[in-house]
Structures are given as structure tokens and as C-alpha cells.
N, C-alpha and C positions, 0 to 999 in steps of 0.2 A: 264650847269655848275651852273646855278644859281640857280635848284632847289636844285642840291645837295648839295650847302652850304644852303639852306633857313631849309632844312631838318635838317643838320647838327649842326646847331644855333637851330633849333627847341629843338634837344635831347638835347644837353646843356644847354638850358634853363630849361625842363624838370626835368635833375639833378641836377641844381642849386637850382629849386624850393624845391626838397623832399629834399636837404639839409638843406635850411632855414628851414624848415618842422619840421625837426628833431631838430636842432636846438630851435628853440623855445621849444618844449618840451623837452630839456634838461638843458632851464635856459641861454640857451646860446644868450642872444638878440644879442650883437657887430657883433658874427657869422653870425645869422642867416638875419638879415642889409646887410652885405654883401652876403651874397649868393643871396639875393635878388634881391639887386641892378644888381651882375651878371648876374643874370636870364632876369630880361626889360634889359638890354643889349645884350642881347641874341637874344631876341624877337624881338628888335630894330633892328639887325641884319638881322634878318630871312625874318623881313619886307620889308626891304633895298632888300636884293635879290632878291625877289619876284616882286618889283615895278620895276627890271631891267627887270624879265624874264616877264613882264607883257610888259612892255615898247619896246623892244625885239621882242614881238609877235605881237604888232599893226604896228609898221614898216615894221615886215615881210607881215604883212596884207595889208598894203597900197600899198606895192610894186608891187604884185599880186594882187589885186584886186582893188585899185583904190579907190576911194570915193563916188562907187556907192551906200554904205548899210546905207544911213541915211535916211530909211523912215519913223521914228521914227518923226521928228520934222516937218513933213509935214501935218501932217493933226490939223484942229484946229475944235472944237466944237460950 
């Protein structure tokens, strides 16, 4: 579920942004301010989902495999 709002927020942002877009080339700055704003809200959003469905997969990951895969901070030079 949390990709497909992260995606979802993605496309929203997306058209918020070619709104601003347009906006600015039509003289329109107040508009295109806000569709901006919309758009990192958007972004903000999509980020937020992704940090659940991130957050989401390491728990599923600890659960099933345990804390075996840190051999990363074992070795020193």
C-alpha cells in the first residue's frame, strides 16, 4: 500500500510541478508559488510512504532472518 501512495504523491507532484511550470511562463508567479508549494508537499508525502514501506521491509527482515547480516562493521584496517 505504501508504494502505491508513494507513486501516487509521486504523479501529483509531477503535475503540480508542469503547473508551476506553466504558470511562471504565463506571468502567473501567486499560482505558480502555490503549485509549488503543492508539489514538495507532494514529494514530502511520497517520501513519508516510502520511509514506512522501507521501515516495513527491515522489520520483515529481522523477523526472518535475525541480526545475522552485519558483517559490514566487522572488519577494521
Amino acid at each position: 500500500m505504501s508504494l502505491q501512495e508513494a507513486s501516487r504523491q509521486l504523479e501529483a507532484a509531477i503535475h503540480d510541478a508542469r503547473v508551476s511550470f506553466d504558470c511562471i511562463l504565463l506571468d502567473e508567479v501567486d499560482r505558480a508559488h502555490t503549485n509549488a508549494i503543492t508539489a514538495r508537499a507532494a514529494i514530502d508525502a511520497a517520501e513519508h510512504a516510502l520511509n514506512v514501506e522501507l521501515e516495513k521491509r527491515a522489520a520483515e527482515g529481522e523477523s526472518e532472518g535475525g541480526s545475522g547480516s552485519r558483517s559490514e562493521s566487522g572488519s577494521e584496517g
